[in-house]
C-alpha positions in Angstrom: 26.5 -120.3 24.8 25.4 -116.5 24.8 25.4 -116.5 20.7 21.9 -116.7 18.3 22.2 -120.5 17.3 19.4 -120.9 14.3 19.4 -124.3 12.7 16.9 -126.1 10.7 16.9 -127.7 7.0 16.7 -125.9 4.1 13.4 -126.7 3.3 10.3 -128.2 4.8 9.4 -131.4 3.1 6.9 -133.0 4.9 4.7 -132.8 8.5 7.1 -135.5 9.9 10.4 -134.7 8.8 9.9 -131.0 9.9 8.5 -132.2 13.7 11.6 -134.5 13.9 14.0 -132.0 12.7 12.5 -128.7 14.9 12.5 -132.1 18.2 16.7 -132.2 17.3 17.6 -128.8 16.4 16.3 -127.7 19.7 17.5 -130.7 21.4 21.1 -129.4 20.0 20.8 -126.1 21.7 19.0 -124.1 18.7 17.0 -121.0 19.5 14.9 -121.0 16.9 13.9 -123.2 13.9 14.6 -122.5 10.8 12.9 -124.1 7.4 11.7 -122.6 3.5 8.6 -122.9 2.9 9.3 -121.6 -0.7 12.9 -122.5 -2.1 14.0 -120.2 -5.3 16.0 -122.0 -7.6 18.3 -121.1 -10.1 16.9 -123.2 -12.7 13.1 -124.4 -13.3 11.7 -127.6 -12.7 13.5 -128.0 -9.4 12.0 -128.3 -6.3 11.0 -125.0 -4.8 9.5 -125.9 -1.4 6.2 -127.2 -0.6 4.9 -123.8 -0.2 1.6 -123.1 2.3 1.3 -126.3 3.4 4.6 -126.0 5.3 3.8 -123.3 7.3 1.1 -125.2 8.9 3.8 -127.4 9.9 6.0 -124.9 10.9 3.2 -123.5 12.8 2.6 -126.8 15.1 6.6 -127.2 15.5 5.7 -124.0 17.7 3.2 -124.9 19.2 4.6 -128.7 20.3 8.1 -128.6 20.7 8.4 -125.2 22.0 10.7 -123.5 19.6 10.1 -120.1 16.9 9.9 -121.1 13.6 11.9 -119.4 10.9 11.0 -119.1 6.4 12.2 -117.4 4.1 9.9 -115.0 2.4 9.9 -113.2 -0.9 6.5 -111.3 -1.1 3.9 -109.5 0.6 1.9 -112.7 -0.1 4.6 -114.8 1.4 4.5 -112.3 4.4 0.7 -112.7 4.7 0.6 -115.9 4.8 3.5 -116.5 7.7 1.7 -113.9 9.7 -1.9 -115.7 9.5 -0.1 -118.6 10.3 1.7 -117.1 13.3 5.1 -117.6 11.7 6.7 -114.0 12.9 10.5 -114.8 12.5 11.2 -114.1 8.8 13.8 -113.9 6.5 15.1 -112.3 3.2 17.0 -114.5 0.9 20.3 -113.3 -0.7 18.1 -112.8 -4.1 15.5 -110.6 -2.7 18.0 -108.1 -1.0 19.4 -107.3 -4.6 15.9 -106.2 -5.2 15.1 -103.0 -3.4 11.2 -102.8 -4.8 10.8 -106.6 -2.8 12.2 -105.5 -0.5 10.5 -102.3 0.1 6.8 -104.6 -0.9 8.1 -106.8 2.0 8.7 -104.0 4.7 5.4 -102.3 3.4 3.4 -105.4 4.5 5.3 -105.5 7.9 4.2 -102.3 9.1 2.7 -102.4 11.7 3.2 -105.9 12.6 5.6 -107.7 15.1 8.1 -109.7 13.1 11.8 -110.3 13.7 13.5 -110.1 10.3 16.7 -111.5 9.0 18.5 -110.4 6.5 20.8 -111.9 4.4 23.6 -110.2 2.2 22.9 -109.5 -1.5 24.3 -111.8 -3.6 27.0 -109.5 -4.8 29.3 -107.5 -2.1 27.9 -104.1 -1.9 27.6 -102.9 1.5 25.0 -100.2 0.7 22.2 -102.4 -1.1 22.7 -104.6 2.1 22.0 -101.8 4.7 19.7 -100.1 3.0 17.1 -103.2 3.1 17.7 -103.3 6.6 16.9 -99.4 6.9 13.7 -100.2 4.9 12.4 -102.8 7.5 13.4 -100.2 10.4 11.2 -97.1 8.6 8.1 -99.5 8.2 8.5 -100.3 12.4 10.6 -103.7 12.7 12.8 -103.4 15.5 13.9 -106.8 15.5 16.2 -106.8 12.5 19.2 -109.3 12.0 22.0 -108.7 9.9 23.0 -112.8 7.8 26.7 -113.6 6.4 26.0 -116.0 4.2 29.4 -115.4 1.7 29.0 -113.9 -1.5 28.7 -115.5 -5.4 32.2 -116.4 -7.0 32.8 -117.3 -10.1 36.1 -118.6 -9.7 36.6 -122.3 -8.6 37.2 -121.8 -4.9 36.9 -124.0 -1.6 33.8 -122.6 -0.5 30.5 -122.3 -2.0 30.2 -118.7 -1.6 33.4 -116.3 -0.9 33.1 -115.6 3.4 35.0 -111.9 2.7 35.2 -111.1 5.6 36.6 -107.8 5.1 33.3 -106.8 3.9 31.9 -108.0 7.2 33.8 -106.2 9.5 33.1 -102.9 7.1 29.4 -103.3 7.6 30.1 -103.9 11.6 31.6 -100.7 11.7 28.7 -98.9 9.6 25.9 -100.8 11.7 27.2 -101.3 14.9 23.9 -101.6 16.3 22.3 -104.7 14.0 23.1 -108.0 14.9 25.2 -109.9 12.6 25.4 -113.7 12.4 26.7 -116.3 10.1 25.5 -118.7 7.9 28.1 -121.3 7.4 26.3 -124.0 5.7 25.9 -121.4 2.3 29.4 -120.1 2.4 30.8 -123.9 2.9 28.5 -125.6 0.6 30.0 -129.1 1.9 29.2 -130.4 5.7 32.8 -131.0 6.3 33.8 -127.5 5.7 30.7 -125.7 8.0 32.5 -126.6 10.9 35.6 -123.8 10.2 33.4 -121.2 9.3 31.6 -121.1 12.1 34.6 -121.0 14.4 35.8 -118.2 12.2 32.9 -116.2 12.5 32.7 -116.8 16.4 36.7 -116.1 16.2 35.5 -112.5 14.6 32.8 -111.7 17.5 29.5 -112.4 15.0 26.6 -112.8 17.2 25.4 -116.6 16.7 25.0 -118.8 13.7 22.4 -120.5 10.7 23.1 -123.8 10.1 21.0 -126.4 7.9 20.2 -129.4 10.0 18.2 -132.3 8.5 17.5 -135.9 9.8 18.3 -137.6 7.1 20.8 -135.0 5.0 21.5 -137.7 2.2 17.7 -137.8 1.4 16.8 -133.9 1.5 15.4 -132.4 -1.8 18.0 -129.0 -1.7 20.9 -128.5 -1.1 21.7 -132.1 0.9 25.6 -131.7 0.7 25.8 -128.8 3.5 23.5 -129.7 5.8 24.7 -131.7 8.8 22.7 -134.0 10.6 21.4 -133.5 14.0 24.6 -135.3 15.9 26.7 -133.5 13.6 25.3 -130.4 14.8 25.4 -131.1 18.6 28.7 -131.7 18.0 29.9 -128.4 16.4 27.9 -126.7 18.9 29.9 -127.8 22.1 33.0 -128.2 20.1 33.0 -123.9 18.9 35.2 -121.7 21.0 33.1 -118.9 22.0 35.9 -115.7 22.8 35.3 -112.8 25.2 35.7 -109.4 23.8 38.2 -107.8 26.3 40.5 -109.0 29.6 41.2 -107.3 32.9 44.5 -109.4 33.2 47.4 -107.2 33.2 49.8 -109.8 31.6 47.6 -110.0 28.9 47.0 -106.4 28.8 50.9 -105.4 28.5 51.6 -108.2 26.4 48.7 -107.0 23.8 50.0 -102.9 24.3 53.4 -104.2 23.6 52.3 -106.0 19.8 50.3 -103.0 19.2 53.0 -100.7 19.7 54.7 -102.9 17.0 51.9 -102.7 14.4 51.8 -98.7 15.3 55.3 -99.0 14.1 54.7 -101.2 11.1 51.7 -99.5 9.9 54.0 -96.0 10.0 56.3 -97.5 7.8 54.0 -98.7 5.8 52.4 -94.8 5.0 55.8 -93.6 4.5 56.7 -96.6 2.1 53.7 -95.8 0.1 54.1 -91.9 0.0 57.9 -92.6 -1.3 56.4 -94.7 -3.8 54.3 -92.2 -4.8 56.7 -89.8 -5.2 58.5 -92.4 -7.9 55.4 -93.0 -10.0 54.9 -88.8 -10.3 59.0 -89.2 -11.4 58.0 -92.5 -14.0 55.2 -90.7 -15.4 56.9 -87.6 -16.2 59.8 -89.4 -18.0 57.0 -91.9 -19.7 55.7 -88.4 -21.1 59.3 -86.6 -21.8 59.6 -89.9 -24.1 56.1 -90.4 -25.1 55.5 -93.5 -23.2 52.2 -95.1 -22.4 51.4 -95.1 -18.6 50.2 -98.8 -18.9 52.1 -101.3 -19.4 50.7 -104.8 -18.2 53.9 -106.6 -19.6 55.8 -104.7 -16.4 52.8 -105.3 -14.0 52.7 -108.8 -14.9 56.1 -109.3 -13.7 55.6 -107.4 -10.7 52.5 -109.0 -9.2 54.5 -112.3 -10.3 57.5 -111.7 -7.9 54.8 -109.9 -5.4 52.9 -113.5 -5.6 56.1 -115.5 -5.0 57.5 -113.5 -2.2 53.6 -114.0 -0.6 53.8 -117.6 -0.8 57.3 -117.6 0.6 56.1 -115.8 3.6 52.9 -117.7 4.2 50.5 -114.6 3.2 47.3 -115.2 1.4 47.9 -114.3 -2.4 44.2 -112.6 -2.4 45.1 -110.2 0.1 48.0 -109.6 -1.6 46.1 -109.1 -4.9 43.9 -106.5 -3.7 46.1 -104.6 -1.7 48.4 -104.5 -5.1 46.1 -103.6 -6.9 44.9 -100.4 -4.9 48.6 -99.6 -5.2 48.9 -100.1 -9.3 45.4 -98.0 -9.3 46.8 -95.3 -7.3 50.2 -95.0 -9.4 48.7 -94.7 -12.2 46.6 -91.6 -11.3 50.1 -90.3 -9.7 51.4 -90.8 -13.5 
């Protein structure tokens, strides 16, 4: 498999459970080894992570079973200690890439260090906050830097533990073409059973490997034990994934694929002029709404239309949130036209 494959549990709870999950991990065709040494939690009094002690751990999983260990830092301390430990593969949690002054502490005590450095999205959506932490680490010298999908916060009731928008993926993709960019499945499914299609989807979308929590004994683990698979689980997931190639010499395929694109060419042209005729009748609605002293708004009317558009989506199979946002770009749009 020519994809990143990072797997480990999400955190390090003692010598022997770290050795024995680093031993299957590896065993399951992971790269490198991934466990927190410090855990931040969203309430206190929960467990967040054995600290320093771990990295010694993490230090001899190195050393005796061969593979790079990986922790999640969220300091210069944090990056001190991994680096006297010879822990060199770090990463920034979705927390700490909302903050740009830990991040910029964090690059500051990189410089002039080697370190590979994931980075996982902020919390929130915005592509900008996410690449600019990455540009920090490159200005203090990392040139090992990783780009982590690992979904974004929701708080609507939704399948998945964090939302996988991947629209927002394939934006940043074509803004940093040059960064890496794997997924972490296990946060954006929150539930074992689920980790499985996400990480098919992101190899379906060309990401470049995958973070996945492992632990020996998931039932047992001290965070987060409903995502993480167990070692068999992961083997399995890992020779079951569909790895696809980018492009294809074969001239069937290569008419076949000219021929549907010509059809989308079509579509999308029909598309621009539907949307510049529709224009045209909101500029015609507003000037009657203001001829009669009408208010531009009127959500009674938009109910009703994102109602029928809704009904018609689920008729034709189409995901209502796609729908929904590309709706409401339209609505936006018509109402400036007004």
């Amino acid at each position: 498999m020519n994809k990143l494959i990072i797997a480990g549990p999400c955190s390090a709870e003692s010598r022997a459970q770290v050795l024995l999950a680093a031993r299957a991990v590896k065993a399951a065709g992971a790269e490198i080894f991934r466990a927190g040494a410090w855990k931040p939690r969203t309430h206190p009094g929960g467990f967040q992570g054995i600290g320093e002690e771990a990295l010694d751990w993490l230090a001899e999983a190195q050393e005796t079973v061969g593979i790079e260990a990986a922790t999640e830092v969220a300091s210069a301390a944090h990056v001190r200690l991994c680096l006297e430990k010879g822990i060199r593969t770090l990463w920034i949690g979705a927390r700490t890439t909302t903050n740009p002054f830990l991040v910029q502490e964090i690059a500051d005590a990189l410089k002039g260090e080697y370190a590979r450095v994931l980075v996982k999205n902020p919390v929130n959506p915005d592509v900008d906050l996410w690449m600019g932490a990455a540009e920090r680490f490159a200005a203090s010298g990392v040139n090992d830097i990783i780009l982590v999908h690992r979904g974004f916060s929701n708080d609507l009731e939704g399948r998945y533990r964090n939302d996988p928008k991947w629209h927002v993926i394939l934006k940043v993709r074509e803004r940093m073409p040059d960064l890496p960019l794997i997924c972490d499945p296990s946060h954006i499914a929150g539930k074992r059973e689920l980790v499985r299609e996400i990480a098919q989807r992101a190899m379906d979308l060309g990401l470049d490997g995958l973070m996945i929590e492992c632990h020996p004994n998931p039932e047992e683990a001290l965070s987060d034990a409903a995502q993480q698979l167990t070692p068999s689980q992961l083997e399995k997931l890992l020779s079951g994934l569909v790895i696809r190639v980018p492009d294809s010499d074969d001239a069937a395929y290569r008419d076949r694929l000219e021929m549907l694109r010509s059809q989308i060419d079509s579509l999308d042209a029909d598309i621009i002029d539907s949307l510049a005729r529709r224009m045209e009748i909101s500029r015609l609605i507003g000037a009657l709404k203001r001829e009669n002293g009408i208010s531009i708004v009127q959500p009674a009317r938009w109910g009703r239309v994102m109602q029928d558009a809704f009904e018609r989506a689920e008729a034709s199979g189409l995901d209502q949130d796609l729908v929904n946002r590309i709706f409401s770009l339209i609505h936006e749009a018509s109402v400036k036209q007004q």
